[in-house]
ZAMARNU-168204 format. One record per residue: x, y, z of N, C-alpha, C in turn. Coordinates in steps of 0.2 Angstrom, whole numbers. Layout:
REM residues N
{n_x->X	n_y->Y	n_z->Z	ca_x->X	ca_y->Y	ca_z->Z	c_x->X	c_y->Y	c_z->Z};
...
END
This chain:
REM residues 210
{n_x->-28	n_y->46	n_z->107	ca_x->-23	ca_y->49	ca_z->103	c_x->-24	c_y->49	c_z->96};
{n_x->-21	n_y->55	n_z->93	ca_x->-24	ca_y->56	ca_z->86	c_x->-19	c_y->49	c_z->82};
{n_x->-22	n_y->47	n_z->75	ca_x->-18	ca_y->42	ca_z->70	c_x->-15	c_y->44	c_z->65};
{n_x->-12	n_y->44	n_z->60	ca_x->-11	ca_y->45	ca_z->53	c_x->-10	c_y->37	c_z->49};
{n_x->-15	n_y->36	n_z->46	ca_x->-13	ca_y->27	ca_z->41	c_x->-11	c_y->30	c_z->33};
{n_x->-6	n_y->27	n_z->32	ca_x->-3	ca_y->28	ca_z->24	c_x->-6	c_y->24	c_z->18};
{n_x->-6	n_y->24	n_z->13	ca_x->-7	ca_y->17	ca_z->9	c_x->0	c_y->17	c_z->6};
{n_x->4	n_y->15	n_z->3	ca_x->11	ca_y->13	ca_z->0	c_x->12	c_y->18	c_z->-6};
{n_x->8	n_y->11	n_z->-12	ca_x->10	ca_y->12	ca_z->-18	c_x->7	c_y->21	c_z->-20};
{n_x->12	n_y->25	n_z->-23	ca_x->8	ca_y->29	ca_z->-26	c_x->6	c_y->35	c_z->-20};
{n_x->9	n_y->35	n_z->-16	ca_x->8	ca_y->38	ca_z->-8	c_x->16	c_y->36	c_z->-4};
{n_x->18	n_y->34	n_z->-3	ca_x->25	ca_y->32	ca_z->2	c_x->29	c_y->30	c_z->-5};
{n_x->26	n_y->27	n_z->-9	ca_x->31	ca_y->26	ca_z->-16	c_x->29	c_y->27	c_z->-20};
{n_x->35	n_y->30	n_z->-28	ca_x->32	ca_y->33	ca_z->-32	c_x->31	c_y->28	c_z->-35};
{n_x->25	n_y->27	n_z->-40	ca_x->27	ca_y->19	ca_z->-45	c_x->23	c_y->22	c_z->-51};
{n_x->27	n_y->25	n_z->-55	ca_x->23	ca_y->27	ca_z->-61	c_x->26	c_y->19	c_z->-67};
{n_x->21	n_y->18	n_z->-71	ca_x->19	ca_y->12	ca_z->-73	c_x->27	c_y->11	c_z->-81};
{n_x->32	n_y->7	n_z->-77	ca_x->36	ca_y->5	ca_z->-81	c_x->35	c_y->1	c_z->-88};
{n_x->30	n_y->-1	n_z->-90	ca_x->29	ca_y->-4	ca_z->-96	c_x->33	c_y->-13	c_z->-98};
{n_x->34	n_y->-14	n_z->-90	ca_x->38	ca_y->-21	ca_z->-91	c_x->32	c_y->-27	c_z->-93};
{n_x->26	n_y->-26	n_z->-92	ca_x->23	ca_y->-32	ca_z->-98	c_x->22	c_y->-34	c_z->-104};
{n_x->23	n_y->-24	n_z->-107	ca_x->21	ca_y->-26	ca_z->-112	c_x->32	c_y->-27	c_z->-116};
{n_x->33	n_y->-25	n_z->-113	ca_x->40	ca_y->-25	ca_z->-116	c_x->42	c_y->-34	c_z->-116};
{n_x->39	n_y->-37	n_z->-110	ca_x->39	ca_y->-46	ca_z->-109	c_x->36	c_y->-48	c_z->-116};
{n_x->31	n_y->-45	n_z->-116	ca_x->24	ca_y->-48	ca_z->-121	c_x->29	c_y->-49	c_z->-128};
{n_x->31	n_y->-42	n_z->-129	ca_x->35	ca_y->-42	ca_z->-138	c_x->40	c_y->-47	c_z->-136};
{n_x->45	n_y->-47	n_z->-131	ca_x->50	ca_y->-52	ca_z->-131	c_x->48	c_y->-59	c_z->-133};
{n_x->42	n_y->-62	n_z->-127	ca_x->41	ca_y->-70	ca_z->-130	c_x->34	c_y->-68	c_z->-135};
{n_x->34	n_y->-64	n_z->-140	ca_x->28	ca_y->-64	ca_z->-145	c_x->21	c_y->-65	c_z->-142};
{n_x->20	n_y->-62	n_z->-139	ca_x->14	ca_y->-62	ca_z->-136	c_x->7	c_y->-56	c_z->-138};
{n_x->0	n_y->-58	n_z->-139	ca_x->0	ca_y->-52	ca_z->-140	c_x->-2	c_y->-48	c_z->-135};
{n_x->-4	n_y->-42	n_z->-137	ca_x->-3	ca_y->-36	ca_z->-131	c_x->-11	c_y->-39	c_z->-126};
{n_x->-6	n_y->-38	n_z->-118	ca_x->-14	ca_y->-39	ca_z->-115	c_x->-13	c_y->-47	c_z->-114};
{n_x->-10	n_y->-51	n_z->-117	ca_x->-10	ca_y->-57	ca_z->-115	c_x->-5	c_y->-59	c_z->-110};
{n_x->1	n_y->-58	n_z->-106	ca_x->4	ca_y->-57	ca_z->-101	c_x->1	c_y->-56	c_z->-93};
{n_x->-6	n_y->-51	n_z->-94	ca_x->-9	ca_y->-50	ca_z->-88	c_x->-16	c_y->-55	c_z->-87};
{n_x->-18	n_y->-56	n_z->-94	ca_x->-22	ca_y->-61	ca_z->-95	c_x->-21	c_y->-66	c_z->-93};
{n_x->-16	n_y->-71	n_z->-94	ca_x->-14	ca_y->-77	ca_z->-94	c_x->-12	c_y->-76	c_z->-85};
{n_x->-11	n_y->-72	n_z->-81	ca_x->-10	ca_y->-72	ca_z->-74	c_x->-14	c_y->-68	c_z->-70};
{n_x->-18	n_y->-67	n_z->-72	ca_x->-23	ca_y->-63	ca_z->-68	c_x->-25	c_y->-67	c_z->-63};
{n_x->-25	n_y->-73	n_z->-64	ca_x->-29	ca_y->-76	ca_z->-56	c_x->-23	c_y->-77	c_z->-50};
{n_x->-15	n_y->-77	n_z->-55	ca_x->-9	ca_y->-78	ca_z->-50	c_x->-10	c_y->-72	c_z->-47};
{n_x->-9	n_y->-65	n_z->-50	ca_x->-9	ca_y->-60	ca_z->-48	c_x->-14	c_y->-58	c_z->-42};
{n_x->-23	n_y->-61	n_z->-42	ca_x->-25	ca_y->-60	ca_z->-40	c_x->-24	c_y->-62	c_z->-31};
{n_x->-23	n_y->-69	n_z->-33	ca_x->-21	ca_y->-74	ca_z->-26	c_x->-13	c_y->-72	c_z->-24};
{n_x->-9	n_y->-68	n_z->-28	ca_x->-3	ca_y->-64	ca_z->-22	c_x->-6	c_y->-60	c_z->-19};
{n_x->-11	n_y->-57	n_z->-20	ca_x->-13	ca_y->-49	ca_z->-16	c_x->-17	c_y->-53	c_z->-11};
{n_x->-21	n_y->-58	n_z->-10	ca_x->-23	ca_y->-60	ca_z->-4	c_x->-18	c_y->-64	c_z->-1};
{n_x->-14	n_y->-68	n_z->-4	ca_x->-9	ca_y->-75	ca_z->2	c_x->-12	c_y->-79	c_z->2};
{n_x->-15	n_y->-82	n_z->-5	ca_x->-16	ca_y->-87	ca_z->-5	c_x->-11	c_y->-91	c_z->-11};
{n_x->-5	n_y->-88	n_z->-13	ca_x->-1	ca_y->-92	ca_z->-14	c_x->8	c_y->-87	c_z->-14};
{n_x->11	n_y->-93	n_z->-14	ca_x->19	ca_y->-92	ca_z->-12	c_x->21	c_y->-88	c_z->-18};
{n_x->25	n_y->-85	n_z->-14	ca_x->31	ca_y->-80	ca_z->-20	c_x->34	c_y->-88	c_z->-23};
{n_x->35	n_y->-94	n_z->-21	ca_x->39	ca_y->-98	ca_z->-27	c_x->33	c_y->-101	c_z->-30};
{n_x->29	n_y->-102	n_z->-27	ca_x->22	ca_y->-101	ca_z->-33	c_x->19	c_y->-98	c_z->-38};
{n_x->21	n_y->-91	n_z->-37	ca_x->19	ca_y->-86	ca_z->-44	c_x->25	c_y->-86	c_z->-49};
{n_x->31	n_y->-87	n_z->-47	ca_x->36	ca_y->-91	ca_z->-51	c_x->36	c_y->-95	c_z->-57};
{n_x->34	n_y->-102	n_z->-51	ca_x->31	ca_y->-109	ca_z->-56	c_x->26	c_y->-106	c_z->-60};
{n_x->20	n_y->-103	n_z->-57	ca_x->14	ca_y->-102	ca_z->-62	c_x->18	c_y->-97	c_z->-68};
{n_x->22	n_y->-92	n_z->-68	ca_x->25	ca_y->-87	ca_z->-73	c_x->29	c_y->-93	c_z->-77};
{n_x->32	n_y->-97	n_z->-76	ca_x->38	ca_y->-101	ca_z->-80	c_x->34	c_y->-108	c_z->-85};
{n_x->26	n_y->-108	n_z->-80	ca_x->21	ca_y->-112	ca_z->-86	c_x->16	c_y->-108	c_z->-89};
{n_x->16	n_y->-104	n_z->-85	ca_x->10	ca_y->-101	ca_z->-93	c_x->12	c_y->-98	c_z->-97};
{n_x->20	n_y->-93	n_z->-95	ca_x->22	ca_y->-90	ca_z->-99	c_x->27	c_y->-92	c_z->-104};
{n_x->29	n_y->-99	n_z->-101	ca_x->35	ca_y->-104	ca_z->-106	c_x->39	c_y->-99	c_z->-106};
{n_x->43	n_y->-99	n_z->-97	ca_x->50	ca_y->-95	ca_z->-95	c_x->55	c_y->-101	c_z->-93};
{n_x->62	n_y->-99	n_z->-95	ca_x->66	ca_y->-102	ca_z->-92	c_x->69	c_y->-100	c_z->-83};
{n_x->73	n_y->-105	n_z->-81	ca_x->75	ca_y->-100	ca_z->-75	c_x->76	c_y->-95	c_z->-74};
{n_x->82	n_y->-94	n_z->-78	ca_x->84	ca_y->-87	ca_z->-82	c_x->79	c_y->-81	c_z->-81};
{n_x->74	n_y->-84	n_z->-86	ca_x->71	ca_y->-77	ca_z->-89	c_x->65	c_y->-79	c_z->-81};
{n_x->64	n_y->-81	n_z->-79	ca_x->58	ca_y->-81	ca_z->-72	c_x->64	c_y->-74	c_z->-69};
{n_x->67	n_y->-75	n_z->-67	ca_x->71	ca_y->-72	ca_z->-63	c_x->71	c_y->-66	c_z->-64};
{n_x->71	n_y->-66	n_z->-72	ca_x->73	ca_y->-57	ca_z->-75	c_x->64	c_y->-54	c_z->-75};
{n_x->60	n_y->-59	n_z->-76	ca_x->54	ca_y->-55	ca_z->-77	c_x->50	c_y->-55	c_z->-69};
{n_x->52	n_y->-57	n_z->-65	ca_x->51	ca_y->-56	ca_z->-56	c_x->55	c_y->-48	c_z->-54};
{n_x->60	n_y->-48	n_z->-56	ca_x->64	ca_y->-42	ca_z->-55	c_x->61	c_y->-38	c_z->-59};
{n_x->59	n_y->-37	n_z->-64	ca_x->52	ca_y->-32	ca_z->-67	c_x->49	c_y->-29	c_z->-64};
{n_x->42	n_y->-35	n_z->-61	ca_x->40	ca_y->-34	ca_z->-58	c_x->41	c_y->-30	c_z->-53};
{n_x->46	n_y->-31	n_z->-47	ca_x->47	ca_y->-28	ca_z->-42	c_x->50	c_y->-23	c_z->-43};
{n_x->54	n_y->-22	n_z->-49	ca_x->57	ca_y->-16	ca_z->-51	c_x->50	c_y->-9	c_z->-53};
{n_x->44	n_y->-11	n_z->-56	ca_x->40	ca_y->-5	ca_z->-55	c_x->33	c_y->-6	c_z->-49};
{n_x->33	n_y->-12	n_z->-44	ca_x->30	ca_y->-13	ca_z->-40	c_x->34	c_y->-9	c_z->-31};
{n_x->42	n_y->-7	n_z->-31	ca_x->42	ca_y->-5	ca_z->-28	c_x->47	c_y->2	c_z->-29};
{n_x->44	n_y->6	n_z->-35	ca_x->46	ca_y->12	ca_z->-39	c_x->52	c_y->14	c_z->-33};
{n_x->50	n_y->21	n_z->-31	ca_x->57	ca_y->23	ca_z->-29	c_x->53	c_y->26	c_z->-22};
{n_x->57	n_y->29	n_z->-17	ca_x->53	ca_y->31	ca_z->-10	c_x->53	c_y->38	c_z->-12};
{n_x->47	n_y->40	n_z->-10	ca_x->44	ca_y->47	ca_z->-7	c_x->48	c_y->51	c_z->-2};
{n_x->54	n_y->53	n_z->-3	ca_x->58	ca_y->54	ca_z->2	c_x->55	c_y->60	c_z->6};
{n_x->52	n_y->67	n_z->2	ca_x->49	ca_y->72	ca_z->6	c_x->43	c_y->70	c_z->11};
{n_x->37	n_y->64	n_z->9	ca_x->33	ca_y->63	ca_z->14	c_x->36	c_y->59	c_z->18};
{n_x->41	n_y->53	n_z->17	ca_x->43	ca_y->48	ca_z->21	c_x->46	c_y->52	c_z->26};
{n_x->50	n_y->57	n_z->25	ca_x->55	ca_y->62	ca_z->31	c_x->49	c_y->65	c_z->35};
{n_x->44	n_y->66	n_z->31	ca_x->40	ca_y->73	ca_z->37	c_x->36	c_y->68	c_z->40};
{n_x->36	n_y->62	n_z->39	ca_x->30	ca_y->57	ca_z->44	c_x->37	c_y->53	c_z->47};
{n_x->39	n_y->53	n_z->48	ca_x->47	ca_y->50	ca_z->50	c_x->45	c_y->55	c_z->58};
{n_x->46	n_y->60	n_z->55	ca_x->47	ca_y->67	ca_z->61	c_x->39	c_y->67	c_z->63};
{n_x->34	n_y->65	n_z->62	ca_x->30	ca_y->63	ca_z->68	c_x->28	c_y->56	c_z->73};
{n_x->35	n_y->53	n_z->73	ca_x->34	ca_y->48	ca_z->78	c_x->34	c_y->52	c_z->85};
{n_x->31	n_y->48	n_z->89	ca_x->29	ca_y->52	ca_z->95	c_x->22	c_y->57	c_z->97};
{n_x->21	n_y->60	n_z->93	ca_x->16	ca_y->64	ca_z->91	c_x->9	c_y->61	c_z->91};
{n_x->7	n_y->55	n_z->86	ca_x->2	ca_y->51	ca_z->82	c_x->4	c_y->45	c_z->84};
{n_x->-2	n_y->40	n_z->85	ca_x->-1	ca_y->34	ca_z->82	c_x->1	c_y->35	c_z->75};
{n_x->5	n_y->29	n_z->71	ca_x->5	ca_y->30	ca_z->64	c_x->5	c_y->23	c_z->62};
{n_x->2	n_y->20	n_z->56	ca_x->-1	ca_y->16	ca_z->52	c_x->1	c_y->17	c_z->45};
{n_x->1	n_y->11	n_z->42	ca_x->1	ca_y->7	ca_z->36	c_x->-4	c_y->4	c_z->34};
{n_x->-8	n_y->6	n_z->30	ca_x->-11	ca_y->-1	ca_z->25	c_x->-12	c_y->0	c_z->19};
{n_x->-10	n_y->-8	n_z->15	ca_x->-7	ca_y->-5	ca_z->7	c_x->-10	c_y->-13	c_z->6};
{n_x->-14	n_y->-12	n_z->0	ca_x->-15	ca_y->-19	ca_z->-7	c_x->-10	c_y->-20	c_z->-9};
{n_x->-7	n_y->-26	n_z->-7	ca_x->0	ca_y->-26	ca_z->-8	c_x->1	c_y->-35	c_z->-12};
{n_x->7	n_y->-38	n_z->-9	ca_x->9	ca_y->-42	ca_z->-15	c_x->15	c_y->-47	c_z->-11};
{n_x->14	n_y->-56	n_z->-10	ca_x->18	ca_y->-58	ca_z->-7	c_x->23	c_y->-56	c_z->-9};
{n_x->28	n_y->-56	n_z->-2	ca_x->34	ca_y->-53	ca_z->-5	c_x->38	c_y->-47	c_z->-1};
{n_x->30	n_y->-42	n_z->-2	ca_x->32	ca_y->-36	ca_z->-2	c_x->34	c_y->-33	c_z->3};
{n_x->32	n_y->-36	n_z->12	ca_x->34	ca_y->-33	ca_z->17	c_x->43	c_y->-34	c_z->17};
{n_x->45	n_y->-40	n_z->16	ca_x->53	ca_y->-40	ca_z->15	c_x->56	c_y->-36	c_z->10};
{n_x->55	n_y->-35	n_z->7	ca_x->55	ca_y->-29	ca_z->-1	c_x->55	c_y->-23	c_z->3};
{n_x->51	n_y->-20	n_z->4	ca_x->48	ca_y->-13	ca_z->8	c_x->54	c_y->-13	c_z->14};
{n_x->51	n_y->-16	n_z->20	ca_x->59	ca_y->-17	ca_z->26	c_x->66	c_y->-15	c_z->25};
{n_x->69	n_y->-16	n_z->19	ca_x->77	ca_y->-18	ca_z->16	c_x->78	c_y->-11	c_z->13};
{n_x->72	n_y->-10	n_z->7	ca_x->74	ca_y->-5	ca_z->5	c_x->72	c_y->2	c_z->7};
{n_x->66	n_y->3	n_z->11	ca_x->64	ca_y->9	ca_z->12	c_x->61	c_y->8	c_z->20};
{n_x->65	n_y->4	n_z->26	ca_x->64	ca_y->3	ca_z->30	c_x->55	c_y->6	c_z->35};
{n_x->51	n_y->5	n_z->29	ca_x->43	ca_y->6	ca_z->33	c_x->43	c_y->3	c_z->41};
{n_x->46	n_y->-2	n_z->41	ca_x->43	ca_y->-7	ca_z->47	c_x->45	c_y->-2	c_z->53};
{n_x->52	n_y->2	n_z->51	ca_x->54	ca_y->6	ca_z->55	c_x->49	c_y->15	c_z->56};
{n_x->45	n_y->15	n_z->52	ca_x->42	ca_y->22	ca_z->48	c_x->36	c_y->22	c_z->55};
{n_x->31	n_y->15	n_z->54	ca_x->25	ca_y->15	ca_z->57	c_x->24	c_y->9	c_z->61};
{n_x->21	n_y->11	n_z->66	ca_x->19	ca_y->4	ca_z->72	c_x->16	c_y->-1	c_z->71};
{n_x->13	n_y->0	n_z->64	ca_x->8	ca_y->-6	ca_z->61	c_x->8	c_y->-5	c_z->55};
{n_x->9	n_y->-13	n_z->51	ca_x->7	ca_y->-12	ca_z->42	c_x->6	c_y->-16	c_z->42};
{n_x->-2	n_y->-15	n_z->40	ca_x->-7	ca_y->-20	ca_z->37	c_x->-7	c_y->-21	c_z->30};
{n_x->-3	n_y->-30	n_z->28	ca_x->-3	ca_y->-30	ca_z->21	c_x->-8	c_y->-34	c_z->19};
{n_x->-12	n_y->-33	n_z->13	ca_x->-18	ca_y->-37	ca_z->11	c_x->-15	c_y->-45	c_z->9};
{n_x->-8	n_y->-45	n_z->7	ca_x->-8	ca_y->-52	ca_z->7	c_x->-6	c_y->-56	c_z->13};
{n_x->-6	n_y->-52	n_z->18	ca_x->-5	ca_y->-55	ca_z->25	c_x->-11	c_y->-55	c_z->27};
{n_x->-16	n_y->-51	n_z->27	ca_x->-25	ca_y->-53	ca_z->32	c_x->-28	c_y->-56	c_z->26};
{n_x->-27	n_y->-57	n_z->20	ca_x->-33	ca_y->-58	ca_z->15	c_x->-36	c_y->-54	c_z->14};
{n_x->-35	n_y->-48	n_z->14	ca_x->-43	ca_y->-42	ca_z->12	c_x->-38	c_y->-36	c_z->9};
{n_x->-44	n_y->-35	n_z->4	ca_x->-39	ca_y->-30	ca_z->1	c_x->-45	c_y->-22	c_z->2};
{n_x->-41	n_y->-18	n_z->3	ca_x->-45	ca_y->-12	ca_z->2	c_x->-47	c_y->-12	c_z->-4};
{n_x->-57	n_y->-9	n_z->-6	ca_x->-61	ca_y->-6	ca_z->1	c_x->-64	c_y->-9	c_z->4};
{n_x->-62	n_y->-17	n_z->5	ca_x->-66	ca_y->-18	ca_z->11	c_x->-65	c_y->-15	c_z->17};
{n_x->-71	n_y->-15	n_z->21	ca_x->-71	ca_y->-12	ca_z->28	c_x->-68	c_y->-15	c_z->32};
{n_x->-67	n_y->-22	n_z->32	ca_x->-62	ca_y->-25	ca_z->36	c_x->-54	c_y->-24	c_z->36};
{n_x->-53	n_y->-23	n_z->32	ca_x->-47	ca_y->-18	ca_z->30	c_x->-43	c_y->-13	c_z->34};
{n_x->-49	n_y->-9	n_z->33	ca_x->-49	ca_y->-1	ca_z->38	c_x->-46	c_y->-1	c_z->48};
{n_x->-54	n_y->-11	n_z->48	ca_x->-56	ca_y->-12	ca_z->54	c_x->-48	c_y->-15	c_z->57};
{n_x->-45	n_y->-19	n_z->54	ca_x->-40	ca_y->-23	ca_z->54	c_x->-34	c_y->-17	c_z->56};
{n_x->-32	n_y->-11	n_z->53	ca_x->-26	ca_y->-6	ca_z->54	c_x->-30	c_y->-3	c_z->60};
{n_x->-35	n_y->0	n_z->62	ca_x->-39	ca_y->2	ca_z->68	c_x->-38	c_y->-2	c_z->75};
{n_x->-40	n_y->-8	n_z->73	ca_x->-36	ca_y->-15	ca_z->78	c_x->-29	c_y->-14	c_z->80};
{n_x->-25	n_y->-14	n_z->75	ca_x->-18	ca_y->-15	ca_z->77	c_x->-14	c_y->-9	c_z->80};
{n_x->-17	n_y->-3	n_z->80	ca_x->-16	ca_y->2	ca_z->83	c_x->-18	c_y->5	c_z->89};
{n_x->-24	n_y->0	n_z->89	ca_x->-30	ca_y->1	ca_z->94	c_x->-32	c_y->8	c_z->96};
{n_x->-34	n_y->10	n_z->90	ca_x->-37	ca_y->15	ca_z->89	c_x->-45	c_y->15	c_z->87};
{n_x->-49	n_y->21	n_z->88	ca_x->-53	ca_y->22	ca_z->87	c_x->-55	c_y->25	c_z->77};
{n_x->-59	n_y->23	n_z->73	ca_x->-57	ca_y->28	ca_z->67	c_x->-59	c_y->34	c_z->67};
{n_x->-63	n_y->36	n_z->71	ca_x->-62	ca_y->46	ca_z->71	c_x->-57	c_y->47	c_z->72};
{n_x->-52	n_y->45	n_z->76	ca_x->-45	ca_y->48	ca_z->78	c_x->-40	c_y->48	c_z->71};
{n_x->-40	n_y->43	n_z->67	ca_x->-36	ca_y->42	ca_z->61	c_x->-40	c_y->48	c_z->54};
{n_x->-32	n_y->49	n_z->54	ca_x->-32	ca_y->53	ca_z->44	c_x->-30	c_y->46	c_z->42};
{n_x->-32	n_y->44	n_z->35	ca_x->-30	ca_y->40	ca_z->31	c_x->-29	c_y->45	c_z->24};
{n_x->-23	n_y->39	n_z->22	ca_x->-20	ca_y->44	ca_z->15	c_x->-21	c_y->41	c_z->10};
{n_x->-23	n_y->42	n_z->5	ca_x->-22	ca_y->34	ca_z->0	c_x->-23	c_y->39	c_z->-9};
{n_x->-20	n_y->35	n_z->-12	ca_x->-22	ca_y->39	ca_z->-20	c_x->-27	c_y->35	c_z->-23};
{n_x->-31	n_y->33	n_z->-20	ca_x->-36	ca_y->29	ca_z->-23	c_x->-43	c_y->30	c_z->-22};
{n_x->-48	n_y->37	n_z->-26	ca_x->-55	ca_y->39	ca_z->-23	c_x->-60	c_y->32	c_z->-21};
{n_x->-57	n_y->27	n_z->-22	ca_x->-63	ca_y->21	ca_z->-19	c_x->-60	c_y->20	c_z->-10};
{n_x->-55	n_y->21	n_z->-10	ca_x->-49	ca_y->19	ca_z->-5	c_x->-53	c_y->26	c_z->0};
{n_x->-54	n_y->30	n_z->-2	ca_x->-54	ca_y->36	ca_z->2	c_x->-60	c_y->37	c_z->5};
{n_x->-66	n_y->34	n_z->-1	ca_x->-72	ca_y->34	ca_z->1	c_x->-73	c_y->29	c_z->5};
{n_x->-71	n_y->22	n_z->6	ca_x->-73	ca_y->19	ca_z->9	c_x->-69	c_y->20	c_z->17};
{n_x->-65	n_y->22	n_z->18	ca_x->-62	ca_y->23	ca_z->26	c_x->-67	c_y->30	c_z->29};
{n_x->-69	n_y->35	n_z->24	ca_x->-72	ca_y->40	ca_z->27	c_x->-79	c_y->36	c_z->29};
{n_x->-83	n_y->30	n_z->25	ca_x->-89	ca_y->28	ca_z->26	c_x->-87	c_y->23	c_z->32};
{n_x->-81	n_y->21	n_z->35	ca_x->-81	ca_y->18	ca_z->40	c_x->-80	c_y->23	c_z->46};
{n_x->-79	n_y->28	n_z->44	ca_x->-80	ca_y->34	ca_z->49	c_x->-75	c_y->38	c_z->51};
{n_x->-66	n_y->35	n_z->46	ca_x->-64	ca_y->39	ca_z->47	c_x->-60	c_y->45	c_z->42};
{n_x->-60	n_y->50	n_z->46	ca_x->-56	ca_y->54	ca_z->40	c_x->-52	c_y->52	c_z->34};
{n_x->-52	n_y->54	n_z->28	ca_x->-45	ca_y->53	ca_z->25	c_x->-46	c_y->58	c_z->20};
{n_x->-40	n_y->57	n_z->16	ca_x->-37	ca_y->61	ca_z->10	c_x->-34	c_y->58	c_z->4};
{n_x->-36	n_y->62	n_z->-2	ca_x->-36	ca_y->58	ca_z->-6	c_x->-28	c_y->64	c_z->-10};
{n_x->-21	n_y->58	n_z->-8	ca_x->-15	ca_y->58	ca_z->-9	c_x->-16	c_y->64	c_z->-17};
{n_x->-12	n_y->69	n_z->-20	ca_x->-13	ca_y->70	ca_z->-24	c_x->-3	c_y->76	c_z->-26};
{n_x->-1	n_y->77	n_z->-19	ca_x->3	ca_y->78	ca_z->-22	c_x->7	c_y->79	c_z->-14};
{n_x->11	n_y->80	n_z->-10	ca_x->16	ca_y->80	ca_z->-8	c_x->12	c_y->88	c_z->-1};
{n_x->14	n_y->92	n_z->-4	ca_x->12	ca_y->98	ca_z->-1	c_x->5	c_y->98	c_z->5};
{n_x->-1	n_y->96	n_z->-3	ca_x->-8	ca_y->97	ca_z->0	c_x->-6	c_y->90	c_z->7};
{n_x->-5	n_y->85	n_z->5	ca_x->-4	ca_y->81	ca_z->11	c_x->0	c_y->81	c_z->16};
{n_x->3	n_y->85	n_z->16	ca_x->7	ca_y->87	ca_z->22	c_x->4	c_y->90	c_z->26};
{n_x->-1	n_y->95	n_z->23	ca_x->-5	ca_y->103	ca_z->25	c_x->-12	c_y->97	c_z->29};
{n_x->-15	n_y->94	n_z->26	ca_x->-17	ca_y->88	ca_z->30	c_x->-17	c_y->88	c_z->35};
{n_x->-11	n_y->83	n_z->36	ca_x->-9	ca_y->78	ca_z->41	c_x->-10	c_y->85	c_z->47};
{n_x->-5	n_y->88	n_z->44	ca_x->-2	ca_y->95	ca_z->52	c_x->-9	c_y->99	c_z->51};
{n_x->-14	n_y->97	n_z->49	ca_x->-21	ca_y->100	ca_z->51	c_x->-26	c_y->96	c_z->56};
{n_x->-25	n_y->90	n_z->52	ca_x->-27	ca_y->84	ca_z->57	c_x->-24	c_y->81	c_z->64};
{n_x->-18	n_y->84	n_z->65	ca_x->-13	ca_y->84	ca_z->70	c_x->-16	c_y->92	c_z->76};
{n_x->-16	n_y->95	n_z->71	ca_x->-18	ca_y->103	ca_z->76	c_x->-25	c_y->100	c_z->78};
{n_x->-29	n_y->99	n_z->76	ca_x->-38	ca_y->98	ca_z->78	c_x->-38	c_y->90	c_z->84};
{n_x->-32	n_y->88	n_z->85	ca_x->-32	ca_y->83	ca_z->88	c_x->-36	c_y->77	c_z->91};
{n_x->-39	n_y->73	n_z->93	ca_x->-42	ca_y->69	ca_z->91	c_x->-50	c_y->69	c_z->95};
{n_x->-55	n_y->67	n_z->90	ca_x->-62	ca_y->70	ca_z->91	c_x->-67	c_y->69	c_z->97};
{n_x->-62	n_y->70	n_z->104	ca_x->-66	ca_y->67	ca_z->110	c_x->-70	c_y->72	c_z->113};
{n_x->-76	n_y->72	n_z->117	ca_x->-81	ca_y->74	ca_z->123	c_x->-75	c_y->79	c_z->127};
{n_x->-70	n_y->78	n_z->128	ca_x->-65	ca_y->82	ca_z->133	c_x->-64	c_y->87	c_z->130};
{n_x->-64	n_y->87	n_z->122	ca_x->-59	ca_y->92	ca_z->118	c_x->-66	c_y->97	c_z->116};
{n_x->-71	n_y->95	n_z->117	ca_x->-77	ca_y->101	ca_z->116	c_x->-79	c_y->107	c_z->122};
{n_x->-80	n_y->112	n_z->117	ca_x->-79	ca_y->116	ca_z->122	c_x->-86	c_y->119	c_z->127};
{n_x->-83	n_y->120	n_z->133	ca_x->-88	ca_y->120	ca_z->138	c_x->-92	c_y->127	c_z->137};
{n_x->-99	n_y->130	n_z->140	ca_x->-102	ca_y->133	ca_z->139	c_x->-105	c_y->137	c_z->135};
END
């Protein structure tokens, strides 16, 4: 059966870059660039799951000498341009092909974020499988990544389009063999998928005889 796998950020959600670090940095005097400096490795080990959302917390409220208060105001920031606003045109027209496709999810994502995502833009309800990088460890492009959403679909990756805004994202799923598309605006990706969907999935059956 053919697939369709989406990436999130920037593709399923808009998230154009809110400026909450650097508006943090001027609040506690900071200079610019040191707010991501100072948590680069928190930030890192959220996106694998190697540490708790009340972990990155504690780590923000010592490196950045936060009170409860402001941890609380500067975590909702965060989540405020980490989970921008939903794609309502694609999310509706990949909504209307359940039954059709397998459909998938896999996004570089952020403890947290599959409860986040769930509540407010019901994905869990959208696709059969969402592979979060800080739930397997791997973040795209690795190939285990790709291998991991192929797995849980139990699909082959010729049968799968992948979607994603990110030409390293896009090169590496085509280099594991499967199709994809590099996300760039609403239309061309739709044009895609229902291209992807008419050519239906790349089997010995579906070649033509004589």
């Amino acid at each position: 059966m053919t697939c369709v796998v989406l990436d999130i950020g920037g593709v399923l959600e808009i998230t154009p870059e809110t400026g909450w670090g650097q508006r943090w940095e001027e609040r506690l005097g900071l200079p610019k660039g040191a707010l991501h400096e100072r948590m680069r490795d928190v930030w890192r080990a959220g996106s694998v799951g190697r540490i708790s959302e009340h972990d990155v917390q504690w780590e923000a409220a010592s490196r950045l000498g936060l009170d409860a208060h402001q941890v609380e105001a500067f975590m909702a920031d965060l989540w405020a341009e980490y989970l921008g606003t939903p794609n309502e045109e694609l999310i509706a027209y990949v909504r209307g092909l359940r039954g059709r496709c397998r459909l998938g999810i896999l996004s570089n994502s952020f403890v947290g974020a599959r409860e986040r995502e769930a509540a407010l833009y019901r994905f869990d309800e959208l696709a059969e499988r969402i592979v979060y990088s800080h739930e397997i460890g791997i973040e795209k492009p690795d190939p285990r990544a790709f291998e991991a959403i192929c797995a849980g679909l139990e699909v082959e990756p010729e049968a799968c389009l992948f979607v994603d805004d990110a030409a390293a994202n896009v090169e590496a799923a085509r280099a594991m063999g499967m199709q994809a598309h590099l996300f760039e605006d609403n239309i061309g990706t739709i044009a895609r998928i229902a291209a992807h969907l008419e050519a239906g999935p790349l089997t010995p059956a579906r070649v033509p005889l004589g």
